[in-house]
NUDOSE-342854 format. One line per field, with one value per atom (N, C-alpha, C, O): x, y, z; residue in one letter; atom name; residue number from 0; chain. Coordinates in Angstrom, 3 decimals. Layout:
residues N
X [X  ...]
Y [Y  ...]
Z [Z  ...]
code [a  ...]
site [CA  ...]
pos [NUM  ...]
unit [A  ...]
This chain:
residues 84
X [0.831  0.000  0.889  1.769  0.818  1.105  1.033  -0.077  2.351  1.656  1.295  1.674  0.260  -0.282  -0.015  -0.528  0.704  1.282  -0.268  -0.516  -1.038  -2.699  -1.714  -1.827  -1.294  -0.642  -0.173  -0.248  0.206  0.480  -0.508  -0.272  -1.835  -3.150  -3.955  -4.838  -3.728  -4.364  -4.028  -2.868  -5.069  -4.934  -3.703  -3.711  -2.933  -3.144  -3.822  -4.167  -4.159  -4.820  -4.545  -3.378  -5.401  -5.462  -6.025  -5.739  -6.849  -7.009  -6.836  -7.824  -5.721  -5.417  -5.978  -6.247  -6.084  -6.605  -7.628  -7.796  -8.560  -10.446  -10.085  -11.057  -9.371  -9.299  -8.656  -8.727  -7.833  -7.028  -8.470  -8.452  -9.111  -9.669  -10.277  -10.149  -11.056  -11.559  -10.207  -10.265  -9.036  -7.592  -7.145  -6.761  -7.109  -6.310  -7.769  -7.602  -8.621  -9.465  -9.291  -9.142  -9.359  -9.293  -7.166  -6.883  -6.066  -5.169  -5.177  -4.406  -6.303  -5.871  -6.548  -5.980  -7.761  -8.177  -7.678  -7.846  -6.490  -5.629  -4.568  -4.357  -4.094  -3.105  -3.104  -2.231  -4.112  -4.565  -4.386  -3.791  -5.458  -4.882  -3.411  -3.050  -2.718  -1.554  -0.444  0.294  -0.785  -0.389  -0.303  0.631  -1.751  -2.107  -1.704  -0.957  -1.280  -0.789  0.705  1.052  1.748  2.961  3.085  3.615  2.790  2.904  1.794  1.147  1.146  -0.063  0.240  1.311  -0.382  -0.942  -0.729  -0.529  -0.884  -0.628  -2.118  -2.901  -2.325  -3.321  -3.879  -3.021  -5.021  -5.443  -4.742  -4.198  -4.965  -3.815  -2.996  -2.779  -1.894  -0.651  -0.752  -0.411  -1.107  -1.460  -1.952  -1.533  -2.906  -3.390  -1.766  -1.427  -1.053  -0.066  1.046  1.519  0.928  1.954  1.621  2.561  0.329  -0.487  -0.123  0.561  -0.270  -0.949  0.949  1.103  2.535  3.342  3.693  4.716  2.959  3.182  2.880  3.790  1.341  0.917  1.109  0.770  2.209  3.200  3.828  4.130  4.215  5.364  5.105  5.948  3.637  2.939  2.629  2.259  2.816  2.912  1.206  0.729  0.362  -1.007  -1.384  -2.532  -0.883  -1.195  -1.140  -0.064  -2.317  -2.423  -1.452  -0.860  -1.373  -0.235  1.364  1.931  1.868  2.961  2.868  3.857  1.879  1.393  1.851  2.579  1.301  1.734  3.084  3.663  3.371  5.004  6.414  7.489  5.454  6.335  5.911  6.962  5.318  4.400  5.245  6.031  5.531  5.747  7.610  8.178  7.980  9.406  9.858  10.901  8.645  9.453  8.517  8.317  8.068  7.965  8.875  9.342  9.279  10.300  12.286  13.280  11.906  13.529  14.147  15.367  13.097  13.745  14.032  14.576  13.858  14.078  15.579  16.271  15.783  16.258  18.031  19.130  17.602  18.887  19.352  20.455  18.580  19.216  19.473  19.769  19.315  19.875  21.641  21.914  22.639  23.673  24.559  24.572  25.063  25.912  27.219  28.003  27.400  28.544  29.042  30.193]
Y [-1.160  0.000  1.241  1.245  2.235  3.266  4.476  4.796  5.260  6.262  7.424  7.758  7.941  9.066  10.533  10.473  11.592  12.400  13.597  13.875  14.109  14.722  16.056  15.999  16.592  18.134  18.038  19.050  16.994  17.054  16.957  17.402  16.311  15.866  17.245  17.465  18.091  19.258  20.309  20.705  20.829  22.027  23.247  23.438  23.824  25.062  26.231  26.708  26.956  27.706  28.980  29.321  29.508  30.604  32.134  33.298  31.627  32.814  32.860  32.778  32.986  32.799  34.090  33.996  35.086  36.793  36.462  36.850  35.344  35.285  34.595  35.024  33.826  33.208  34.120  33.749  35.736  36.083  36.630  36.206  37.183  37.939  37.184  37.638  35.746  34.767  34.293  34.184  34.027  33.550  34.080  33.513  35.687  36.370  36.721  37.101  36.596  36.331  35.307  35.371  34.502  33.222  32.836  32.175  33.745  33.879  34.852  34.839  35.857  37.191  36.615  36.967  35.683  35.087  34.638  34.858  33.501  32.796  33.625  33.515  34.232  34.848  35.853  35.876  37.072  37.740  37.619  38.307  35.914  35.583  34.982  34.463  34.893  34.679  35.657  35.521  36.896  38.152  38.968  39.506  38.955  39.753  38.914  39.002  37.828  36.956  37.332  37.804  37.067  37.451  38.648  38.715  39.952  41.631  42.041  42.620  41.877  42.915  44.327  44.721  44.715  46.322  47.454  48.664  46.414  47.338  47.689  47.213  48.704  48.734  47.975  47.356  47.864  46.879  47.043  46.204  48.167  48.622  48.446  48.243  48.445  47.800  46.045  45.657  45.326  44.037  43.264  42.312  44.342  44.221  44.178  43.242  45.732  46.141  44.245  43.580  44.164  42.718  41.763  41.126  41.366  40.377  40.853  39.957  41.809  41.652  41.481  41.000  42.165  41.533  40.033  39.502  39.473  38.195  37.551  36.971  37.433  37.480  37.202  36.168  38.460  38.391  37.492  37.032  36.970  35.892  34.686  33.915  34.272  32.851  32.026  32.408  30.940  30.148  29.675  28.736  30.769  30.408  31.533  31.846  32.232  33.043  32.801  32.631  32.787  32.068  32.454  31.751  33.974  34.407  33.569  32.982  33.645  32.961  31.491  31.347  30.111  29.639  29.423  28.509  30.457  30.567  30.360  29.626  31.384  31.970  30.617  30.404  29.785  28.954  27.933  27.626  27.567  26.414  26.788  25.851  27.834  28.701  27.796  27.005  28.697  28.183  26.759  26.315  26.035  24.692  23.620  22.416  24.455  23.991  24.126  23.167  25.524  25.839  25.559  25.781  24.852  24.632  23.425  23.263  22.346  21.876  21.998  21.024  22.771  23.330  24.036  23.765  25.319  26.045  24.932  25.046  24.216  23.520  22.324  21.781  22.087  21.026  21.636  20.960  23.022  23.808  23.981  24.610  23.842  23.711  24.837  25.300  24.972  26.698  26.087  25.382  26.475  26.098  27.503  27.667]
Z [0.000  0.000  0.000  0.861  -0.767  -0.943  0.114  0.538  0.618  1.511  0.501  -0.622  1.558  0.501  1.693  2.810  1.332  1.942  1.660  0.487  2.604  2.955  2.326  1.102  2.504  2.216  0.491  -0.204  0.039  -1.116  -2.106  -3.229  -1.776  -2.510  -2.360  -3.189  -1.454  -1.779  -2.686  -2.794  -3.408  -4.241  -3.535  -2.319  -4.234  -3.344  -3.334  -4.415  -2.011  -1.662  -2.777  -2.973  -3.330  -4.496  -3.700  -3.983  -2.708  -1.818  -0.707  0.022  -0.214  1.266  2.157  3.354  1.517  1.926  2.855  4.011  1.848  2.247  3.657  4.280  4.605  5.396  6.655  7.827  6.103  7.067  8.349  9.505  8.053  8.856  10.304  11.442  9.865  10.817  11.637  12.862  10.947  11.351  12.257  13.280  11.960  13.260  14.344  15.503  13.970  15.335  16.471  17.691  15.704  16.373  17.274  18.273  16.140  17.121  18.232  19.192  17.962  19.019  20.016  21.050  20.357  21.336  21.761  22.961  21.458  21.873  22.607  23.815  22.014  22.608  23.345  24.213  23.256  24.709  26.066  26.895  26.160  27.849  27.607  28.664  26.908  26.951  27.742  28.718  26.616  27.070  28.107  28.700  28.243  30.190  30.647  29.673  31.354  31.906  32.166  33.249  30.942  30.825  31.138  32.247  30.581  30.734  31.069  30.196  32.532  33.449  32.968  32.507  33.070  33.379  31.964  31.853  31.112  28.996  29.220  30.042  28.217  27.606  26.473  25.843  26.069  25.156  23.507  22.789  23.348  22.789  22.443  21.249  23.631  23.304  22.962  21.844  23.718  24.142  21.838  21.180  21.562  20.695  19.348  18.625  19.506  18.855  18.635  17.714  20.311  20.234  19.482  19.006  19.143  18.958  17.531  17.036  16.706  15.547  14.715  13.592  15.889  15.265  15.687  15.255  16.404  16.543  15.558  14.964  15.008  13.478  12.876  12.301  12.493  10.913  10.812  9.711  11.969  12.067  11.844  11.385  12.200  12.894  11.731  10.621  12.113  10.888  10.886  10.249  11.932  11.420  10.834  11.149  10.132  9.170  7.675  7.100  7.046  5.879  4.897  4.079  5.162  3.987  4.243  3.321  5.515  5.791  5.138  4.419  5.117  4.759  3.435  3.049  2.700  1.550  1.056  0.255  1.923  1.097  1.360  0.800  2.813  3.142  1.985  1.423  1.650  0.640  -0.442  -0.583  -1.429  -2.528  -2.632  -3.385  -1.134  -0.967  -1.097  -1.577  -0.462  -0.715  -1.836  -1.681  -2.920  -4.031  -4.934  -5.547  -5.139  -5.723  -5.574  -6.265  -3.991  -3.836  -4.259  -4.248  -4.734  -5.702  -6.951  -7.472  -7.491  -8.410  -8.964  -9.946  -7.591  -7.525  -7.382  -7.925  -6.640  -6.093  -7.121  -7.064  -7.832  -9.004  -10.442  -11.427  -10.422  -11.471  -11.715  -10.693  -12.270  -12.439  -13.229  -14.370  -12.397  -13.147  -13.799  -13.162  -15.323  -15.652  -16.002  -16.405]
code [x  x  x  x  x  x  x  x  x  x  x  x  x  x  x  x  x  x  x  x  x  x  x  x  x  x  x  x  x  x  x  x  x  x  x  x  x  x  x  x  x  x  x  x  x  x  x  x  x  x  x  x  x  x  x  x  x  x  x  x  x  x  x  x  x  x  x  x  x  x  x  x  x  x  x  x  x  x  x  x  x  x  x  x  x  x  x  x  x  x  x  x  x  x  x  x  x  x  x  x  x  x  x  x  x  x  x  x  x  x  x  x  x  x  x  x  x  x  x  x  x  x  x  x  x  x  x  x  x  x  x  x  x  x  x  x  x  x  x  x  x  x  x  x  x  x  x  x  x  x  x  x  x  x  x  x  x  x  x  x  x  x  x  x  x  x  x  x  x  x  x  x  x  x  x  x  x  x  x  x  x  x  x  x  x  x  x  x  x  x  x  x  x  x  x  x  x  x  x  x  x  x  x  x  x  x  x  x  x  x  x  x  x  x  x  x  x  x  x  x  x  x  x  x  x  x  x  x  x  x  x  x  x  x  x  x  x  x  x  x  x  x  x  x  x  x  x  x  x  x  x  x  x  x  x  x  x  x  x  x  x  x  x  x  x  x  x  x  x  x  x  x  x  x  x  x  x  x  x  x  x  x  x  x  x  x  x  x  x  x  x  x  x  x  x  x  x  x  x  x  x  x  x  x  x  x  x  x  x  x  x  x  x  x  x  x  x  x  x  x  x  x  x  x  x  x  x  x  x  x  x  x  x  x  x  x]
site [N  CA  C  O  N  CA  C  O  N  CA  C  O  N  CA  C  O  N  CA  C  O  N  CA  C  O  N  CA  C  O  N  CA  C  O  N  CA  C  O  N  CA  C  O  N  CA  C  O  N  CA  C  O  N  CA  C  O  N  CA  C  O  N  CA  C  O  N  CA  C  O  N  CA  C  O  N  CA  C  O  N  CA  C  O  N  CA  C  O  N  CA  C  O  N  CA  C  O  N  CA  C  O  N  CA  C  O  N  CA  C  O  N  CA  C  O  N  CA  C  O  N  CA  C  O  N  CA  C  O  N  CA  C  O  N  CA  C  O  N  CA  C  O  N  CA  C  O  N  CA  C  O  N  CA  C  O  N  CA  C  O  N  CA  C  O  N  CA  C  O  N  CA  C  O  N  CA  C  O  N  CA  C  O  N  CA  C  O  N  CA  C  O  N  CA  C  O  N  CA  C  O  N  CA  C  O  N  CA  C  O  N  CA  C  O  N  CA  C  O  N  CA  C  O  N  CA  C  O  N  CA  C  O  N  CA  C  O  N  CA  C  O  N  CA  C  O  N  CA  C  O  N  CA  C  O  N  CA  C  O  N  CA  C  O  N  CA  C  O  N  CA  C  O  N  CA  C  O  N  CA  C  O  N  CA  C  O  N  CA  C  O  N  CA  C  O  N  CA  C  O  N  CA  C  O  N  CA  C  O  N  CA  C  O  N  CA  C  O  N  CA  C  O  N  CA  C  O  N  CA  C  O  N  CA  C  O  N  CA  C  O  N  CA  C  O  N  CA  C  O  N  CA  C  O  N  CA  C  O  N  CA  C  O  N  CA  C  O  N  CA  C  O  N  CA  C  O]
pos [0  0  0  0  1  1  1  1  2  2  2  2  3  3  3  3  4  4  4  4  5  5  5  5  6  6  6  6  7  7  7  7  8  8  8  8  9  9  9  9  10  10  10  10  11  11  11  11  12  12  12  12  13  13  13  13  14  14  14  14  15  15  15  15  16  16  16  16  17  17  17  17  18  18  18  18  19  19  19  19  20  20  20  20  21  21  21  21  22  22  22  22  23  23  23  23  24  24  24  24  25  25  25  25  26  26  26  26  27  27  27  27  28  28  28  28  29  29  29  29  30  30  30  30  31  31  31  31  32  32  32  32  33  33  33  33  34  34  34  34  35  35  35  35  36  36  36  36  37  37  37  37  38  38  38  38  39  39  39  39  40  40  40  40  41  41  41  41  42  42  42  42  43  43  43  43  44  44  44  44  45  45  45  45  46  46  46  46  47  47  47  47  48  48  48  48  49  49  49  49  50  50  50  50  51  51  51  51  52  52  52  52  53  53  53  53  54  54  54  54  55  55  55  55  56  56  56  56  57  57  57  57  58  58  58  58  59  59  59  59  60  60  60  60  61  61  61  61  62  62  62  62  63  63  63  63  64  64  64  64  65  65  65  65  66  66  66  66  67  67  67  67  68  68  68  68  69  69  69  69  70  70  70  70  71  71  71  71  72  72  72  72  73  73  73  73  74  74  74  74  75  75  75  75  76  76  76  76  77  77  77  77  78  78  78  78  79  79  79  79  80  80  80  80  81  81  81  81  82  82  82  82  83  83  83  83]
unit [A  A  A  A  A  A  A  A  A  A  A  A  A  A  A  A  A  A  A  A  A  A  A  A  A  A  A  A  A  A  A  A  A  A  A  A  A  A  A  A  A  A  A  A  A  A  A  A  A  A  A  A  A  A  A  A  A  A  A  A  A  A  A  A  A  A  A  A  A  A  A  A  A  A  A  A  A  A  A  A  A  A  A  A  A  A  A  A  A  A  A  A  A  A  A  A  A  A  A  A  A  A  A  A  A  A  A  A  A  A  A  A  A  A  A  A  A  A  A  A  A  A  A  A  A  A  A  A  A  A  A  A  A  A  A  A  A  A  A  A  A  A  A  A  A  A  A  A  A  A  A  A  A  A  A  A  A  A  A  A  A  A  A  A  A  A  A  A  A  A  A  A  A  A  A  A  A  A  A  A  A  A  A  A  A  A  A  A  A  A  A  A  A  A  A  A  A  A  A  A  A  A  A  A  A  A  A  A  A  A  A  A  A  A  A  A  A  A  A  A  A  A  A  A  A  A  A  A  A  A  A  A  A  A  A  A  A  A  A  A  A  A  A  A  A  A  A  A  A  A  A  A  A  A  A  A  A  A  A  A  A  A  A  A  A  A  A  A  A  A  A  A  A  A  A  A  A  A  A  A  A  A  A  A  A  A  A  A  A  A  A  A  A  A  A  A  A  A  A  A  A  A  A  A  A  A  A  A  A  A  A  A  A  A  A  A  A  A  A  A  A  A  A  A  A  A  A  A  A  A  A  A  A  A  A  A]
């Protein structure tokens, strides 16, 4: 029997945009009580400011997602090309 790798049988995502908005809801919940927890006494504000560069970073951000997906389609590619 054949393994069948679930990440490779999927399409890729063509609109990752349509997914950001529900996405970072669902991380800023998460990570909030994270936050007040670690650094008491911010304003929401700030607390919010941390959260949204945590974000950028998080590999549950669809765009990241992407760009990581993009990268390691293309690195085989990139690496069996031969410079004479």
């Amino acid at each position: 029997m054949a393994v069948v790798d679930p990440q490779a049988a999927l399409p890729a995502d063509k609109h990752p945009e349509r997914r950001l908005k529900s996405s970072f809801k669902a991380f800023e919940e998460a990570e909030l009580p994270k936050l007040k927890e670690e650094k008491p006494g911010l304003t929401l504000n700030q607390y919010k400011d941390m959260i949204w560069k945590l974000w950028k970073k998080s590999p549950d951000n669809p765009l990241n997602q992407v760009i990581s997906y993009l990268m390691y389609v293309n690195l085989p590619l990139s690496t069996s090309r031969h410079v004479n």
